[in-house]
C-alpha positions in Angstrom: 94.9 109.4 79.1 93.7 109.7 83.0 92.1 106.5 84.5 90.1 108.2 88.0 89.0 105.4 90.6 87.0 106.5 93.7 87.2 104.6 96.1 83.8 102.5 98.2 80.7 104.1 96.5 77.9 102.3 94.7 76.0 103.1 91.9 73.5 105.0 93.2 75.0 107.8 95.6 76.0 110.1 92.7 74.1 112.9 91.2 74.9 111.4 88.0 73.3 107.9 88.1 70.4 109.8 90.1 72.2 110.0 93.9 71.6 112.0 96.3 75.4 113.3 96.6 76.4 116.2 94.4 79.1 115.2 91.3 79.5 118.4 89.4 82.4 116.8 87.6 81.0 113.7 87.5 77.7 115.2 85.7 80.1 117.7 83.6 82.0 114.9 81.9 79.0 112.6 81.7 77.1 115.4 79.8 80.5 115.9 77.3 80.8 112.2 77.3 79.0 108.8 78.0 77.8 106.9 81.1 77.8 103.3 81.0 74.8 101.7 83.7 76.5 97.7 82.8 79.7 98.0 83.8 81.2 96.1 87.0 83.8 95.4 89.3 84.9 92.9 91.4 83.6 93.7 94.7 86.5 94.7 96.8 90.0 97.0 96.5 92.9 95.1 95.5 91.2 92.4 93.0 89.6 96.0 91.7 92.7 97.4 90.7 94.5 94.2 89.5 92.1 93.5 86.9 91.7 97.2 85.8 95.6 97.7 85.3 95.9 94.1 84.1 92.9 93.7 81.8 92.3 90.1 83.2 90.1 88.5 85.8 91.4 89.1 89.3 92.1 85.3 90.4 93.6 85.0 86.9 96.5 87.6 88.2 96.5 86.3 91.9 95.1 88.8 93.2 92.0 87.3 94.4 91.1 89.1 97.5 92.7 92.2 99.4 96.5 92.1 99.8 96.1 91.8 104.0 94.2 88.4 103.7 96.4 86.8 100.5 96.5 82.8 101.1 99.0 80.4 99.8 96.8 78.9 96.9 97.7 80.5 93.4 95.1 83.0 92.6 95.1 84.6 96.1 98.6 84.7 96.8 98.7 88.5 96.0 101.7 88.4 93.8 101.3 89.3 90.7 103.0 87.8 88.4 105.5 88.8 85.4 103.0 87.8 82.5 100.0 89.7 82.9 102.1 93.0 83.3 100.0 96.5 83.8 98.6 98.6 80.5 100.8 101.6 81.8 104.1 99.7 81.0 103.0 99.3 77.3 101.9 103.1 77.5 105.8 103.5 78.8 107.6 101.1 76.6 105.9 103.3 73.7 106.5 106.5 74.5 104.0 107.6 77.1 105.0 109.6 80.5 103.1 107.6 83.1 102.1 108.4 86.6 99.9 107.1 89.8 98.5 109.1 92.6 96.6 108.2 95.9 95.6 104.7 97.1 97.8 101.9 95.2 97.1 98.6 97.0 98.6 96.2 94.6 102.0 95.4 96.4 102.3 92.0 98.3 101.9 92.7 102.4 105.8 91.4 102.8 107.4 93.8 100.2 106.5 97.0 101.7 109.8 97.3 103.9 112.8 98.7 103.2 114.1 96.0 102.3 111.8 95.4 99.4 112.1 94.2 96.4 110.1 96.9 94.8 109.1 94.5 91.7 105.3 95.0 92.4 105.7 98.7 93.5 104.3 101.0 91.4 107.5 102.6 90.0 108.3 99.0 88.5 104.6 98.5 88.0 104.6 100.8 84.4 104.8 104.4 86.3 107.1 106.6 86.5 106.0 108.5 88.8 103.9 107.6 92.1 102.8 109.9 95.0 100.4 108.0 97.8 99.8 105.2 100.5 100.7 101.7 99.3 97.8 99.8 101.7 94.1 99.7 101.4 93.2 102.9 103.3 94.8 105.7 104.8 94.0 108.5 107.2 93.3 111.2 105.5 94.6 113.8 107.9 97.8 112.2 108.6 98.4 109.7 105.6 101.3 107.6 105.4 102.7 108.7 102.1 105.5 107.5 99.4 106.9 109.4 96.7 108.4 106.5 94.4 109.5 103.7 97.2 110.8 106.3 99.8 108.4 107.4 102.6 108.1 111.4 102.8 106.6 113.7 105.2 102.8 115.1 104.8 103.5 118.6 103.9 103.1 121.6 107.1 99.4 122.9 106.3 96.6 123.2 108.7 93.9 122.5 106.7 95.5 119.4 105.4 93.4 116.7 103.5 95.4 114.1 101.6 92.4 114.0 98.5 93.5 117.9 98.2 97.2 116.3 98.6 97.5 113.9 95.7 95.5 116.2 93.5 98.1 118.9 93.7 100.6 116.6 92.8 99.1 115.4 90.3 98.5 118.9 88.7 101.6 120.1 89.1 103.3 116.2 87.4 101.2 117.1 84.3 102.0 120.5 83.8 105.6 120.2 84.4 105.1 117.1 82.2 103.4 119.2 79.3 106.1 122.1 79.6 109.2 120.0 79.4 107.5 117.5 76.9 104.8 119.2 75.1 104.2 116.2 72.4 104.8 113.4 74.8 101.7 112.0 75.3 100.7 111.0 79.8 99.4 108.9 81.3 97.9 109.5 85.0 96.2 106.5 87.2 94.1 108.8 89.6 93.0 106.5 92.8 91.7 108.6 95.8 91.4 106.9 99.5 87.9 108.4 99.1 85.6 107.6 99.9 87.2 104.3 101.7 86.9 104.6 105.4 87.9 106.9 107.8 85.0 109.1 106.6 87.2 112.1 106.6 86.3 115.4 105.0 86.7 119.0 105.3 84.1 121.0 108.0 82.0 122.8 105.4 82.1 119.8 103.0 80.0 117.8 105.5 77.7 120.8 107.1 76.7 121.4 103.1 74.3 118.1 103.8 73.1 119.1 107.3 69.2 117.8 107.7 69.3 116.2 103.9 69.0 113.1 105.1 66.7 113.5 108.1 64.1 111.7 106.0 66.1 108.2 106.4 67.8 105.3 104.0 64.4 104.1 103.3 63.2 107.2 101.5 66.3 108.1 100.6 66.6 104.7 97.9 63.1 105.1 97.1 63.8 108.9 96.0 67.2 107.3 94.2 64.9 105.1 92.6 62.5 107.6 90.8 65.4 110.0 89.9 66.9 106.9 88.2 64.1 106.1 86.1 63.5 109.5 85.1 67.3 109.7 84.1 66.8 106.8 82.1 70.1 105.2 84.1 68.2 101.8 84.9 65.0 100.5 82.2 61.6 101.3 83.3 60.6 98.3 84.1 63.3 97.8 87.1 62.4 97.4 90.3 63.9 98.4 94.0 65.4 95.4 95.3 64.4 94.2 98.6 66.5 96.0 102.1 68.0 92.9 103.7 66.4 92.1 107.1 68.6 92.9 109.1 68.3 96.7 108.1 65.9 98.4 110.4 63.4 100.6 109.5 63.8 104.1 109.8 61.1 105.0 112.0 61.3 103.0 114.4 64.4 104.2 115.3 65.0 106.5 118.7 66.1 110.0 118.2 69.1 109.4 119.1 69.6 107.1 116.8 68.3 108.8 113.4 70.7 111.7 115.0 73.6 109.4 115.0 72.8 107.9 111.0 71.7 111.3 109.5 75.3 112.3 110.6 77.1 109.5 109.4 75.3 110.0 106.0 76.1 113.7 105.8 79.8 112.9 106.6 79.6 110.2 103.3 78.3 112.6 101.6 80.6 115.4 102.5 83.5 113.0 101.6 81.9 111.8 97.8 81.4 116.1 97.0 84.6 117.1 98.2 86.7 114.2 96.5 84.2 115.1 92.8 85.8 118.7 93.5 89.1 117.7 93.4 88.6 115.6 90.6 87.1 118.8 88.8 90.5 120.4 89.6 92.9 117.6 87.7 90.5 118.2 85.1 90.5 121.8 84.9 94.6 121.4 84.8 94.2 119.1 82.0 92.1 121.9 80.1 94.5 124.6 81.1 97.3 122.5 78.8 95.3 122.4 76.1 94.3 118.6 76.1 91.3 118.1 77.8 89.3 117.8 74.3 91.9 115.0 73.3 92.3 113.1 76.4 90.3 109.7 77.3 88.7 110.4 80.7 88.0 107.4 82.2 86.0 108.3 85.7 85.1 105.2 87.7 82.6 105.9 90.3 83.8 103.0 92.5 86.3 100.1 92.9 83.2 97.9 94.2 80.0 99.5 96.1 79.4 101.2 99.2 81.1 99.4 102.1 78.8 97.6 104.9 81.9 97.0 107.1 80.8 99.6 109.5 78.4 97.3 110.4 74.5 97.7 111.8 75.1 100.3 114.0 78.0 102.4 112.1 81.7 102.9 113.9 83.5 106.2 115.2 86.7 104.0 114.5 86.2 101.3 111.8 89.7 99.5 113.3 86.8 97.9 116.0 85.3 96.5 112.9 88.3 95.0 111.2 88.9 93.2 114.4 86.0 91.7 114.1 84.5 93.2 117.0 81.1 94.8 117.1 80.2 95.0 120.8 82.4 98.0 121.9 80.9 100.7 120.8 77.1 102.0 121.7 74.5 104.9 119.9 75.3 107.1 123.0 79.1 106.5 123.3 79.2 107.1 119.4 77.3 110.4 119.7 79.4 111.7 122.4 82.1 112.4 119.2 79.4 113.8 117.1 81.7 117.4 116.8 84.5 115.1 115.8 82.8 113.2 113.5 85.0 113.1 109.8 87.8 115.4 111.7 91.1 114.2 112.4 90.1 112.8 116.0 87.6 110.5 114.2 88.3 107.4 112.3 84.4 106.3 110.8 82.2 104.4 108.8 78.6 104.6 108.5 76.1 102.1 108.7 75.7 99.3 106.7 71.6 100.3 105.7 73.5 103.7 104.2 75.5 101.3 102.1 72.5 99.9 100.8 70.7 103.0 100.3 73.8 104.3 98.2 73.8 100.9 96.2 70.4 101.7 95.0 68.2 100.1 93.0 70.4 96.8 94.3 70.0 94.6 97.4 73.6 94.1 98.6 76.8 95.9 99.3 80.8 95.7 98.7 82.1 92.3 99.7 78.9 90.9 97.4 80.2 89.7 94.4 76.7 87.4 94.1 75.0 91.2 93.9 75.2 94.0 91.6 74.9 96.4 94.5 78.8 94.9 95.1 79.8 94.9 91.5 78.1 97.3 89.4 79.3 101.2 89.4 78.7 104.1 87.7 81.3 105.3 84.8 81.7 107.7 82.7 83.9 108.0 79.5 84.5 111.8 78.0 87.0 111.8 74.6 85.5 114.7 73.1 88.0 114.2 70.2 87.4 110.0 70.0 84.0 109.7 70.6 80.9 111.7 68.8 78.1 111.1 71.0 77.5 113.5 74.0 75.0 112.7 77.1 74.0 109.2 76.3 74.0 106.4 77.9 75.4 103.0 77.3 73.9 99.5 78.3 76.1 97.1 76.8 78.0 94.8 79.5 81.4 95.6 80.7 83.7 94.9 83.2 86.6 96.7 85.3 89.1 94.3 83.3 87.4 96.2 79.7 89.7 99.5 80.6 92.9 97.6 79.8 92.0 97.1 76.3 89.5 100.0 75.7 92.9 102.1 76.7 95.0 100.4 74.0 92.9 100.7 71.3 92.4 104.3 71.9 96.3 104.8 72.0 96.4 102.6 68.4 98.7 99.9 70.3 98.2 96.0 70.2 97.9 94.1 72.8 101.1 93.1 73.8 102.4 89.4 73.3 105.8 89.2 75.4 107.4 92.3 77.7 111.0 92.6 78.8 110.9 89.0 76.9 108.7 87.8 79.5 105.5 85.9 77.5 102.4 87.7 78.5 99.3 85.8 79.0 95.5 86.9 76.8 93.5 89.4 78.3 90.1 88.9 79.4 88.6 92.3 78.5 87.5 93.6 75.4 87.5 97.6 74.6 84.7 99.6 74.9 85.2 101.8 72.4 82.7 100.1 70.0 79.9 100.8 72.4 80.9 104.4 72.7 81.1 104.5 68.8 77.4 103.0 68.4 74.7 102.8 71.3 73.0 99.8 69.7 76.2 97.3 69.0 75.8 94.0 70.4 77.6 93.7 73.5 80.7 91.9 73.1 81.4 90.9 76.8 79.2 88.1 77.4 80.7 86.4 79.9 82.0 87.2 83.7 82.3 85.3 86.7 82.6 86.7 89.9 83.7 85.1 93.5 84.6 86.9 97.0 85.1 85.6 100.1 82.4 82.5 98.5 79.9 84.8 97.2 80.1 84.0 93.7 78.0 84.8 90.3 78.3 84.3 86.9 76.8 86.5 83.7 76.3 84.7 80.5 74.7 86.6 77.3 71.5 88.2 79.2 71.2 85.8 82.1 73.3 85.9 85.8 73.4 82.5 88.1 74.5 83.6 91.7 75.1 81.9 95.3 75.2 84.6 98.2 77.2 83.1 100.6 78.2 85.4 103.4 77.0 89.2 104.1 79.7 91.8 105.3 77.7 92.4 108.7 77.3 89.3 109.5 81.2 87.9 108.9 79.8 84.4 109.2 78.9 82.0 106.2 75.2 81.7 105.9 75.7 77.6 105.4 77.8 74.8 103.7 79.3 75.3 100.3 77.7 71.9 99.7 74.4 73.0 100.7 74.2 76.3 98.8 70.9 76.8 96.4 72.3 78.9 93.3 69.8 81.8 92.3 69.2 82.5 88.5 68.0 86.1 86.9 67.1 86.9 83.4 68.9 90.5 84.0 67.3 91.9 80.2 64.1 91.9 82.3 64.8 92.1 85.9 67.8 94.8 86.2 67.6 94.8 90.1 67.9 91.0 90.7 64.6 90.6 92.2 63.2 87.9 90.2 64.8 84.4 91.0 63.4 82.4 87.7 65.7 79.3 89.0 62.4 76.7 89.8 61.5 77.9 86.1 64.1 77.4 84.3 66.6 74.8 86.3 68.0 73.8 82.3 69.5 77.2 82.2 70.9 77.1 85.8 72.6 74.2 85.4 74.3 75.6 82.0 75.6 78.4 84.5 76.6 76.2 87.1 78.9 74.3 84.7 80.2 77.7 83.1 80.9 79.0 86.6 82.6 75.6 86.8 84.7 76.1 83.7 85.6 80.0 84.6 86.9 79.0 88.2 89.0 76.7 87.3 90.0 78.7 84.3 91.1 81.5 86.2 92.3 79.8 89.8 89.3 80.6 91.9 89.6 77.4 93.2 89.6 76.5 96.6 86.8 78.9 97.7 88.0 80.3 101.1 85.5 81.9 103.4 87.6 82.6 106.3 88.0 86.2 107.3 89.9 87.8 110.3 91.6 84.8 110.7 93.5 85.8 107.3 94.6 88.9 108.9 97.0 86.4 110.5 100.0 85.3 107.7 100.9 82.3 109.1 97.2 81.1 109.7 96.6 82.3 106.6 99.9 80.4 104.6 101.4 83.7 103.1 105.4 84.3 103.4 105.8 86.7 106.5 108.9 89.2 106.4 109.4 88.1 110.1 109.2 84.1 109.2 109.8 82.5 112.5 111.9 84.8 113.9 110.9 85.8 117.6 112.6 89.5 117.8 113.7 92.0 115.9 117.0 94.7 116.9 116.3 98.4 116.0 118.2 101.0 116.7 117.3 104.9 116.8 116.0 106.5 113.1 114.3 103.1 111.9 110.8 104.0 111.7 108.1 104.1 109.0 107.5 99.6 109.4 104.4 99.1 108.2 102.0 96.4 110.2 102.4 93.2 107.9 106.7 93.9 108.1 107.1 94.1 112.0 107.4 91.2 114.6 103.5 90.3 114.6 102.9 91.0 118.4 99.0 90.5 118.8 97.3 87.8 121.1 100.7 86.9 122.1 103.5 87.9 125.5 105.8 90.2 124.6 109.3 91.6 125.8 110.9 95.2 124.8 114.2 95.7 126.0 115.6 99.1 125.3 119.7 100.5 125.5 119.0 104.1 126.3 121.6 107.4 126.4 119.4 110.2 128.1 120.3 113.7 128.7 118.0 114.3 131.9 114.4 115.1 131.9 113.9 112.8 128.4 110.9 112.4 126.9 109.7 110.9 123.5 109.5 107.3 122.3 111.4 104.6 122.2 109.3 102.3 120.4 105.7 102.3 119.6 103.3 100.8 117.0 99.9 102.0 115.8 98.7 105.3 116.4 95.9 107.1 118.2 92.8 104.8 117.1 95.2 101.6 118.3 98.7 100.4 119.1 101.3 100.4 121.6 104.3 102.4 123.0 106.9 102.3 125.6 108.2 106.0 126.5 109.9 108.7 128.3 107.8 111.1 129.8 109.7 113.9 131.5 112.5 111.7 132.8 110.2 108.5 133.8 109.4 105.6 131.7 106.2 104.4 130.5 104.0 102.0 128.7 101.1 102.7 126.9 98.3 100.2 125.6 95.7 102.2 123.6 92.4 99.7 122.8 91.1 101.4 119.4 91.3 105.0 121.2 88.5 103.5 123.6 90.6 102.7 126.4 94.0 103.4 127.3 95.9 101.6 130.0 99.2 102.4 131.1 102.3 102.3 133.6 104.7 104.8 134.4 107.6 105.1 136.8 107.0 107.0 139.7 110.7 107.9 139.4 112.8 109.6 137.3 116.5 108.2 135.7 119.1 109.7 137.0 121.8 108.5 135.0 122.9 109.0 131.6 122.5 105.6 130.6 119.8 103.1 131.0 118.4 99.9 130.1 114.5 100.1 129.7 112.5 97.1 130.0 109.0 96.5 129.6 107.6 92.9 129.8 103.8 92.0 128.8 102.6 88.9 130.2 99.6 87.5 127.8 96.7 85.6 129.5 96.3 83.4 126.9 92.9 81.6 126.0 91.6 83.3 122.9 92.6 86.4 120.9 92.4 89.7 122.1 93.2 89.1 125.8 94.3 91.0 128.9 97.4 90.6 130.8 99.9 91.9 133.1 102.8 94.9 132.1 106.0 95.2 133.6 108.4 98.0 133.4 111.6 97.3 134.5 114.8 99.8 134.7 118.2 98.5 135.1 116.7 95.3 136.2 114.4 96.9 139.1 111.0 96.8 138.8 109.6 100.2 138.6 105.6 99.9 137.5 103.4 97.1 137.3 99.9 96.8 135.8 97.1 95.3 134.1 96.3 95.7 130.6 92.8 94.2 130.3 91.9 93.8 126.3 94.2 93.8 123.4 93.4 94.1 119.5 93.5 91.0 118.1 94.0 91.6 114.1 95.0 94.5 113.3 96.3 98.2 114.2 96.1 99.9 111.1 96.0 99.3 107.6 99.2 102.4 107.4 99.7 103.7 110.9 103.4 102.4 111.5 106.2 100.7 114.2 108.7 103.5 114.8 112.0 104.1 116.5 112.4 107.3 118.3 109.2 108.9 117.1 105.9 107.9 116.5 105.0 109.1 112.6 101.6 109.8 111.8 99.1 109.6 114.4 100.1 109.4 118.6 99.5 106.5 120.1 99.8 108.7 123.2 97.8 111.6 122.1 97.5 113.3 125.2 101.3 113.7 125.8 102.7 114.2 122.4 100.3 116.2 120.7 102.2 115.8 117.2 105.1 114.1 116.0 107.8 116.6 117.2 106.5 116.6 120.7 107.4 113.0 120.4 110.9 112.7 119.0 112.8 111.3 121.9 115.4 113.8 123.3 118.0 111.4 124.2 119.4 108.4 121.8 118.4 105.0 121.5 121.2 102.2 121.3 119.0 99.6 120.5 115.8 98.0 121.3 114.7 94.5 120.8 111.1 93.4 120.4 110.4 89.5 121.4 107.5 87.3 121.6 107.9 83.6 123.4 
């Protein structure tokens, strides 16, 4: 059994549902096996994944956003709870070796310290085995990895990518899984970062697409479009869904700027082909045992579609974008990285008008549950052994929360009623497999609601009833909730949502309207809740906080590896660092930092004089530095950060203090005001992953401190 998520790709960017981008393995198992062109997800990561591993509706398992932005109203809390437990703990509990690699993104914000509990970790989440990053995203040159609950080291190899990483693992858990256990049946839940942003992807992976997409997103959908139709992957009578406005058209762009998007696109691209290949070598492993023919392949092409969150324009670092700012970076400043672009000094996203494109024949993007360019991907189903068809295609409606139950019927178990003696509520999917056994069964999903961040829809036997409430570019409402017109589509005859029949039919509407009614309240959509950086914040938001109200934390030297949402929340705030020091002379390394080199903070040694650094999305760095060097083998380092105030993401003044005497002084003059990093980290003593000071500690041995650090407290007013 292998369940493959990708990760931020709609349904039309692969060669198999008539893309652009080049899925040998993707077209391999789809030729062996089925494709289904009606089956959908939520619209973003976390809910995603919820209701896949779950089998119920996102909301219904509290899961009804991303982790980061998790409210205090059941059904976005982000903890999931005891009685909806995952489909690879019944796999386990009957016999099954299970495993998870890459992205998991299903563990509450405040349980990823040390301190746990590891309840909702993946290793007490059905799996025996996990290998990957527990956020949303990751960098895929220098991921933050665990193997189980403990945090490792990326392994010493130059050309490391972590896609190339997790697949290696993987490979080698199954074989040694198949040689110690030969008629144990596995279990592997295969979630890249890819294509998530950073766009990051091997050299020759990217230059593969030079000049293929000189021609534009325009032309690009409309050639989508045509090699759709002739695939037979949407009806004949679909149309192409309307670009939004806001997407410009491609020639009347500079030449700068068509420069700048063709190489976004060809770093996308790069990323989808190279992450397709790695898939093709799990499944070559699985052949290589002997159990590829009796294995169901379940390849998602997608946990929602592509992602608009680079915005307009497109970002060399997407961390500007999750701050919700979009005024920092221009076409010629972005160009200037254009060598870098998808290499380990870049963090990127392209532009939101590629997201569209790559959504194709649909209007909208991820975030857009009110869209099928948000909710419906491609996926494939190969079970050479299960299923008799080969090469066709399936229509029937679906749903992520289908696999759930599609996997237990294929495995002859029932769904479970009670687990560890803990009563398990219904699931909401239904299996699949009758529509793989017969391409003309009535559907037997009929109805789906969908909601994120207030865009909202709901399916019902042929027909789909939608508001679109905000757009991901825009990160504003469009209106009132109150004032909202809902939007009705006969979907048998309009595939692309192009055809609002509301006026026509306002009977029909209104039935939906009160369904919707019925299913959010149902499954605890209920209060809709359109905010969106300010969720970044816990306590505006009304999640628990590890910190709670404390004001600082004492760490000592070796405690490292605190991701963002479980360290003293520093941002838009005055800050103090007050650091015990033992120095040997000439000391250099870190005392304490956050972040990394596209964002965060550190206060250092460099060559026997202190420092601060303040690094502004690797756009600007400011810093202060000692003109002097310590003499003496012990020291107390101080460095005090005086917050103007007045808003978020403010200036202010830095103060380095030694022994008590002032020794630098300067002015930082912006600050991030959400985030650093979904899984750069707070470290003691050395800063893991990424430098926040690039230029002085080129990796993470260069900045290992050389002396010892006492302790160092971190305090905010």
């Amino acid at each position: 059994m292998v369940v493959v998520l990708i990760d931020d790709i709609g349904f039309g960017a692969t060669s198999t549902f008539g893309g652009s981008i080049e899925t040998p393995t993707f077209d391999m198992l789809a030729e062996n096996g089925l494709k289904f062109n009606r089956f959908h997800t939520t619209a973003l990561c976390s809910p995603t994944r919820a209701s896949l591993l779950s089998g119920r509706n996102h909301h219904n398992v509290n899961v009804g956003s991303v982790m980061e932005v998790a409210t205090g109203f059941y059904g976005n809390q982000g903890i999931r709870p005891d009685n909806a437990k995952y489909f690879a703990e019944t796999l386990k509990l009957n016999g099954y070796s299970t495993a998870a690699f890459g992205k998991w993104h299903e563990t509450a914000t405040w349980e990823v310290s040390v301190s746990g509990p590891f309840t909702r970790w993946p290793t007490n989440s059905g799996f025996d085995k996990f290998y990957g990053f527990i956020g949303g995203e990751t960098n895929q040159w220098d991921p933050v990895i665990f193997d189980g609950v403990t945090k490792v080291s990326k392994k010493d190899d130059p050309d490391y990518h972590f896609t190339t990483d997790m697949t290696n693992e993987a490979i080698e858990w199954v074989k040694f899984q198949q040689a110690m256990t030969p008629n144990k049946p596995f279990m592997v839940y295969y979630a890249t970062g890819a294509t998530h942003a950073p766009h990051h992807a091997p050299k020759e992976w990217i230059e593969k697409y030079n000049g293929k997409f000189d021609q534009g997103w325009l032309k690009l959908r409309e050639e989508t479009f045509v090699r759709q139709k002739a695939m037979g992957v949407i009806p004949e009578n679909a149309q192409l869904a309307p670009m939004p406005s806001d997407i410009k058209d491609w020639e009347s762009l500079s030449k700068k700027e068509k420069e700048l998007f063709a190489l976004q696109m060809e770093t996308f691209a790069g990323f989808a082909e190279h992450t397709d290949h790695e898939v093709g070598r799990l499944v070559k492993a699985i052949d290589d045992v002997g159990e590829l023919e009796n294995t169901l392949f379940i390849y998602i092409m997608g946990d929602n579609g592509s992602s608009a969150e680079g915005g307009l324009e497109g970002t060399y670092n997407e961390l500007v974008h999750l701050n919700g700012i979009f005024d920092e970076e221009t076409v010629d400043s972005m160009l200037e990285h254009a060598d870098d672009w998808g290499g380990p000094n870049s963090f990127p996203h392209f532009s939101a008008a590629w997201a569209v494109a790559t959504d194709a024949p649909f209007k909208w993007t991820k975030q857009m549950a009110a869209d099928f360019g948000g909710t419906r991907n491609g996926m494939v189903m190969h079970w050479p052994k299960g299923i008799k068809a080969k090469g066709e295609i399936r229509s029937q409606w679906h749903h992520v929360n289908d696999v759930a139950s599609t996997v237990l019927e294929a495995t002859t178990l029932p769904e479970p009623k009670s687990i560890n003696g803990v009563k398990q509520i219904p699931m909401d999917g239904v299996s699949m497999l009758y529509a793989a056994a017969d391409k003309d069964a009535a559907e037997r999903h009929t109805v789906q609601y969908f909601e994120m961040f207030g865009n909202r829809a709901i399916y019902s036997n042929g027909y789909l009833a939608r508001v679109v409430h905000m757009v991901p570019w825009v990160g504003k409402p469009r209106g009132k909730f109150s004032e909202e017109k809902w939007e009705l589509y006969n979907i048998e005859e309009d595939f692309s949502l192009v055809n609002n029949i509301a006026a026509k039919q306002p009977e029909k509407l209104e039935e939906l309207i009160q369904l919707f009614e019925k299913e959010a309240i149902a499954n605890n959509v209920y209060p809709l809740d359109d905010r969106l950086y300010e969720r970044f914040n816990a306590k505006i938001a009304g999640r628990p906080d590890l910190m709670g109200d404390r004001k600082s934390l004492t760490l000592a030297q070796g405690m490292e590896g605190m991701l963002e949402n479980t360290f003293l929340n520093v941002k838009n705030s005055s800050k103090t660092i007050d650091a015990n020091v033992s120095l040997k002379g000439q000391d250099k390394g870190i005392i304490l930092c956050q972040g990394g080199k596209f964002g965060g903070w550190a206060l250092y040694m460099n060559n026997g004089k202190p420092a601060y650094t303040y690094n502004y999305f690797g756009l600007e760095s400011y810093t202060i530095e000692s003109t002097k060097d310590i003499k003496s083998d012990k020291a107390n380092i101080k460095l005090q950060f005086d917050y103007d105030g007045n808003g978020t993401g403010k200036g202010g003044v830095a103060k380095l203090y030694v022994d008590g005497d002032l020794v630098a002084e300067g002015r930082i003059e912006k600050t991030q005001p959400a985030v650093f990093s979904a899984d750069e980290t707070a470290d003691v003593g050395k800063d893991d992953a990424t430098q926040v000071v690039d230029k002085i500690f080129k990796d993470i041995d260069d900045s290992e401190f050389t002396g010892y650090i006492d302790n160092v407290t971190i305090s905010i007013p």
